[in-house]
C-alpha positions as CSV (number, residue, x, y, z in Angstrom):
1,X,71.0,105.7,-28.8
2,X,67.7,107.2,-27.9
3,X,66.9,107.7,-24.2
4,X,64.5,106.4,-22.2
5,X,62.3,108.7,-22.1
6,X,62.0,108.8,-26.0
7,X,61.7,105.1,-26.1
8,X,58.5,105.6,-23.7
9,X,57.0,108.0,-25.9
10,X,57.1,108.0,-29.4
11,X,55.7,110.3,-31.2
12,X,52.2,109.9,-32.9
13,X,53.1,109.5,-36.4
14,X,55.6,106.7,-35.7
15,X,52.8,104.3,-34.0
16,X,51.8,103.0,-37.6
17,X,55.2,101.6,-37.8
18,X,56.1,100.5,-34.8
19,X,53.1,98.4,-34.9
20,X,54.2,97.2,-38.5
21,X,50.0,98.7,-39.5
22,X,52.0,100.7,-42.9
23,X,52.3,97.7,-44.9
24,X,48.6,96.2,-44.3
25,X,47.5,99.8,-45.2
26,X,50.1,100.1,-48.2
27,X,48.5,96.5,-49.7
28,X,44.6,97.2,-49.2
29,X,45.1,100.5,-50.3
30,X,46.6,98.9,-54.2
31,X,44.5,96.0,-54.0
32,X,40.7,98.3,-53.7
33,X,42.7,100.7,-56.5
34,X,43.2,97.6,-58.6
35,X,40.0,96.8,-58.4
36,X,38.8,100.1,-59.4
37,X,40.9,100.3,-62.2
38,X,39.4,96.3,-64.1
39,X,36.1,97.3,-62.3
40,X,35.9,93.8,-59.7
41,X,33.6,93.1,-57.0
42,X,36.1,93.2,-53.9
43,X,34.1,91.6,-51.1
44,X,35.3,93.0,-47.3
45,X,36.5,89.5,-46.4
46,X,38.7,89.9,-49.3
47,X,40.4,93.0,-47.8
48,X,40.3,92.2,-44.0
49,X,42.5,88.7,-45.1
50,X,44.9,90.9,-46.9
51,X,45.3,93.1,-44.5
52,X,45.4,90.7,-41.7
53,X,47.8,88.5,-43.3
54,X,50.1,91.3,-44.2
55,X,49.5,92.7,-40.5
56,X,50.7,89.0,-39.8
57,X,53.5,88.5,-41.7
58,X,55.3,91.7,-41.0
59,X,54.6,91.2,-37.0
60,X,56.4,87.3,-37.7
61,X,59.3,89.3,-39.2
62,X,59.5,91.9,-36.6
63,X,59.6,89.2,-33.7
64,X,61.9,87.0,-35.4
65,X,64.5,89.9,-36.1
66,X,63.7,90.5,-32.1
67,X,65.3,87.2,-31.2
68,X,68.6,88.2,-32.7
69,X,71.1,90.1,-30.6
70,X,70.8,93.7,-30.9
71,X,72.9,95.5,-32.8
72,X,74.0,99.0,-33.2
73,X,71.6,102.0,-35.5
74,X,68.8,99.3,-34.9
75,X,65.1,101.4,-36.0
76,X,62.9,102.1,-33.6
77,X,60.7,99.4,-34.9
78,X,63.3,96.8,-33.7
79,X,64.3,98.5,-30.7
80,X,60.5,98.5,-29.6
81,X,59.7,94.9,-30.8
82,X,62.8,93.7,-28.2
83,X,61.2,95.9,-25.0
84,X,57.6,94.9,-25.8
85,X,58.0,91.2,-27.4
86,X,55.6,89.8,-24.8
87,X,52.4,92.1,-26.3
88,X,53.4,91.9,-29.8
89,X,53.1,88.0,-30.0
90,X,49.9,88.3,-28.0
91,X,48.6,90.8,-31.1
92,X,50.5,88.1,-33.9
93,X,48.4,85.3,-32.2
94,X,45.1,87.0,-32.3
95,X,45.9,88.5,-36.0
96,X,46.4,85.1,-37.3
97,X,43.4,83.8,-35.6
98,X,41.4,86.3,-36.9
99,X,42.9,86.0,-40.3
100,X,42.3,82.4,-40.5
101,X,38.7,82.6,-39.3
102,X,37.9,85.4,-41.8
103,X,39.2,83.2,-44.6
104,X,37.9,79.5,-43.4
105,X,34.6,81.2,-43.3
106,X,33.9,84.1,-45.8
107,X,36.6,83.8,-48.4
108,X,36.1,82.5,-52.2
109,X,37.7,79.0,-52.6
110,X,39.3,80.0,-55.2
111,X,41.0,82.6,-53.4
112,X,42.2,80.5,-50.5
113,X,44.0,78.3,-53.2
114,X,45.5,80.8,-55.1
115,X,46.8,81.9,-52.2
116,X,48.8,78.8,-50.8
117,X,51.7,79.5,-53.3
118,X,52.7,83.0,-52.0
119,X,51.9,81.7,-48.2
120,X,54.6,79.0,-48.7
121,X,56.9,81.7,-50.5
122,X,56.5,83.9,-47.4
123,X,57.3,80.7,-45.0
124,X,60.2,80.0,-47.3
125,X,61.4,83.3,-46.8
126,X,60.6,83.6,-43.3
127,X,62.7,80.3,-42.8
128,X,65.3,81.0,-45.1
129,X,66.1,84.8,-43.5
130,X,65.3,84.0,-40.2
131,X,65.4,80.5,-38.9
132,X,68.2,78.2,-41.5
133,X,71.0,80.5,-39.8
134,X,73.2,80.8,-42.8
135,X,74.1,84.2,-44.6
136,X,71.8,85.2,-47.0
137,X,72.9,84.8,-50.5
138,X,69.8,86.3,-52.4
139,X,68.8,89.5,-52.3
140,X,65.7,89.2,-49.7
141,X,64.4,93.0,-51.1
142,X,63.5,91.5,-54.4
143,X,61.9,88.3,-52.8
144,X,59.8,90.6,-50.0
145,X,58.9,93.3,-53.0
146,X,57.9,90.3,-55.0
147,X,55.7,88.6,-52.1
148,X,54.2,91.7,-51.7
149,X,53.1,92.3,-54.9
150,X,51.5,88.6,-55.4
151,X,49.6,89.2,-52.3
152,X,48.4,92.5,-53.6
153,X,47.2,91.1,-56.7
154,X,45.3,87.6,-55.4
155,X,42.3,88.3,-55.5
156,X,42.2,90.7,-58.5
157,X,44.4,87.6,-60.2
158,X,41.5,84.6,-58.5
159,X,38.6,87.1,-60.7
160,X,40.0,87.8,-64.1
161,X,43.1,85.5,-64.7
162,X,44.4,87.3,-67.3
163,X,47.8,88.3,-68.7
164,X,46.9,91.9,-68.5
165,X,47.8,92.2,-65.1
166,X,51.5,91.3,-66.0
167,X,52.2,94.5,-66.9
168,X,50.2,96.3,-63.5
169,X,52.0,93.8,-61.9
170,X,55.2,94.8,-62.6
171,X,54.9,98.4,-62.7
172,X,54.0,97.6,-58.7
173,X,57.0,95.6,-58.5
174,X,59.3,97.8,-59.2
175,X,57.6,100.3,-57.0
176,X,58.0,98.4,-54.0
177,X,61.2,97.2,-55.0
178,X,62.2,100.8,-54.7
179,X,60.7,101.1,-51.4
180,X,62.3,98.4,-49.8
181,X,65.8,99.2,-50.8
182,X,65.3,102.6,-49.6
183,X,64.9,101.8,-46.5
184,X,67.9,99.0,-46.1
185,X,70.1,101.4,-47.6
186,X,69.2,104.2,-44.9
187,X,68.9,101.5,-42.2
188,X,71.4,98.7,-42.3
189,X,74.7,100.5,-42.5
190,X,77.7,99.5,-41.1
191,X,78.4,97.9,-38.1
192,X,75.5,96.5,-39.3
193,X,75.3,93.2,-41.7
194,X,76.2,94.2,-45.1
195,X,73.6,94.5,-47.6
196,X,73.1,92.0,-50.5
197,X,75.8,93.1,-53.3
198,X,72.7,93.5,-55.8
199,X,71.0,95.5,-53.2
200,X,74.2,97.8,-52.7
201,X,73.7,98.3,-56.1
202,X,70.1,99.1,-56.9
203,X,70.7,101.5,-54.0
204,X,73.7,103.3,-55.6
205,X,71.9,103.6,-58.9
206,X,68.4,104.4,-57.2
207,X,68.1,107.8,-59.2
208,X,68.7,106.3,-62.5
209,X,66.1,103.3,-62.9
210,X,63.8,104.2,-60.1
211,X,63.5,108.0,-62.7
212,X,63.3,105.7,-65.5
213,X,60.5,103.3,-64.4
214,X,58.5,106.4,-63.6
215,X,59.6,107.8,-67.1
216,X,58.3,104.4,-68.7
217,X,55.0,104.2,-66.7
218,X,54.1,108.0,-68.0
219,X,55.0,107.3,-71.6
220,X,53.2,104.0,-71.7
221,X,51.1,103.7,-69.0
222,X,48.5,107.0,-69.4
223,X,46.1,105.9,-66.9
224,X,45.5,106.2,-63.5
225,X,47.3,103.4,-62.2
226,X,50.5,103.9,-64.1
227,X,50.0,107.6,-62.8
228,X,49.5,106.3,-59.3
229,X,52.9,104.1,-59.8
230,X,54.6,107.3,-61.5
231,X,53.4,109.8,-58.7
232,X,54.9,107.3,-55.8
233,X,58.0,106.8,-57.7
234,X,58.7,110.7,-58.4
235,X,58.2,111.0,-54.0
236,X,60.1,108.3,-53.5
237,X,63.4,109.6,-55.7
238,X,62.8,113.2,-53.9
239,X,63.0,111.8,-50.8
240,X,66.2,109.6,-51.4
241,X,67.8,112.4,-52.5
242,X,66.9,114.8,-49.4
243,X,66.9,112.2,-47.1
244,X,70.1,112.5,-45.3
245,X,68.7,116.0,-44.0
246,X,65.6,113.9,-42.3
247,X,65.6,112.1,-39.3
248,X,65.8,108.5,-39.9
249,X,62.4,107.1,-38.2
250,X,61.0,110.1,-40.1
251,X,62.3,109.2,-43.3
252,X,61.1,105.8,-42.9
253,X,57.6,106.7,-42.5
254,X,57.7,108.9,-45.0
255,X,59.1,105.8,-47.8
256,X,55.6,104.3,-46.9
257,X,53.2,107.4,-47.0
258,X,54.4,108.1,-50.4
259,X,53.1,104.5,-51.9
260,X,49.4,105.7,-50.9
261,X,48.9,108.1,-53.8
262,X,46.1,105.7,-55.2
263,X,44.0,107.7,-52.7
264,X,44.5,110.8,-54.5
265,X,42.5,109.3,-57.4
266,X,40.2,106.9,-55.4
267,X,38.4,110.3,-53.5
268,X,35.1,111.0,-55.0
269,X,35.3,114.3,-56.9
């Protein structure tokens, strides 16, 4: 267990994490390159809500998994969310004000509608992982990876609703797919609760289809967003396979720096 001292004073680069500001960052990130790519008026309202509700979401989760008792190789994240729960739900409460003022007031109808189905998903999940108090019997990495991506893709989805972005769509599924069960695989680890038995799997046969869904986006995809996708995924595999020789909370920010290689191709030249 880490002592006190290093409890008091993370280090710099862990602060995105421990205030759950990665994912936010991840989403706005695809969702302006996304809208570079089918070239789509993406109003700032329209990225403040996604980054807010993302912000919120993953703060909900956080605080939830909080009220459970602790248990042993918890991440930092957890471990920081227990000492400090008092602050954090002060920060969810004014995130979803904000969030909800922001959309009540500047967001496209449209948008707001769209957006009911994946907010009752999320709740579902929320409930479902966090509140029923049974086991799990689904494999919560595919329903967060899928969440995720819808959330990414509502307001790009509200403007052209088109089955064109089926294909995006998935290539970014699979991406965060990959993400997510990276990081249960390093972090939940027995004593721990087991992992899903699909989960155990997609993480013992990570270098086979994560390699082959970067293959497939470099064959087919040839353009930048398929690049972007292929570029995350080749990190990604690298740094599963080296990852036992990095530090955990290191590795874990890491898994999410990698998925912002949309910036690479989003800086004026």
């Amino acid at each position: 267990m880490p002592s006190k001292s290093e409890e008091d004073s993370p280090p710099l680069w862990l602060w995105p994490n421990l205030l759950s500001l990665d994912a936010p960052l991840v989403a706005v990130v695809w969702q302006g390159f996304l809208a570079y790519r089918f070239s789509l008026p993406l109003r700032p309202a329209g990225r403040l809500v996604l980054g807010l509700t993302v912000w919120a979401i993953y703060l909900s989760d956080r605080l939830l998994d909080a009220r459970k008792p602790a248990m042993l190789r918890e991440p930092a994240r957890h471990r920081y969310y227990r000492r400090h729960s008092r602050f954090m739900l002060t920060l969810w409460t004014m995130v979803v004000c904000l969030d909800a003022v922001i959309a009540i007031l500047w967001l496209r109808p449209e948008i707001v509608r769209d957006g009911l189905l994946p907010l009752a998903g999320v709740l579902a999940y929320l409930s479902i992982v966090h509140v029923s108090g049974k086991s799990v019997r689904f494999p919560k990495e595919i329903a967060a990876a899928g969440l995720f991506t819808a959330g990414t893709f509502l307001t790009s989805w509200a403007a052209l609703r088109t089955p064109g972005l089926a294909w995006p769509a998935m290539a970014f599924f699979i991406l965060c797919m990959a993400n997510i069960v990276a990081i249960e695989a390093w972090e939940w680890q027995e004593p721990n609760p087991p992992l899903h038995p699909l989960t155990r799997w997609l993480a013992r046969t990570y270098l086979f289809w994560v390699p082959l869904a970067m293959l497939a986006c470099i064959l087919l995809g040839r353009n930048q967003w398929y690049a972007s996708i292929a570029l995350s995924a080749g990190a990604s595999v690298v740094l599963f396979w080296f990852g036992p020789r990095i530090p955990l909370e290191a590795r874990r920010a890491l898994a999410d720096c990698v998925l912002l290689s949309p910036i690479l191709f989003l800086i004026p030249r």
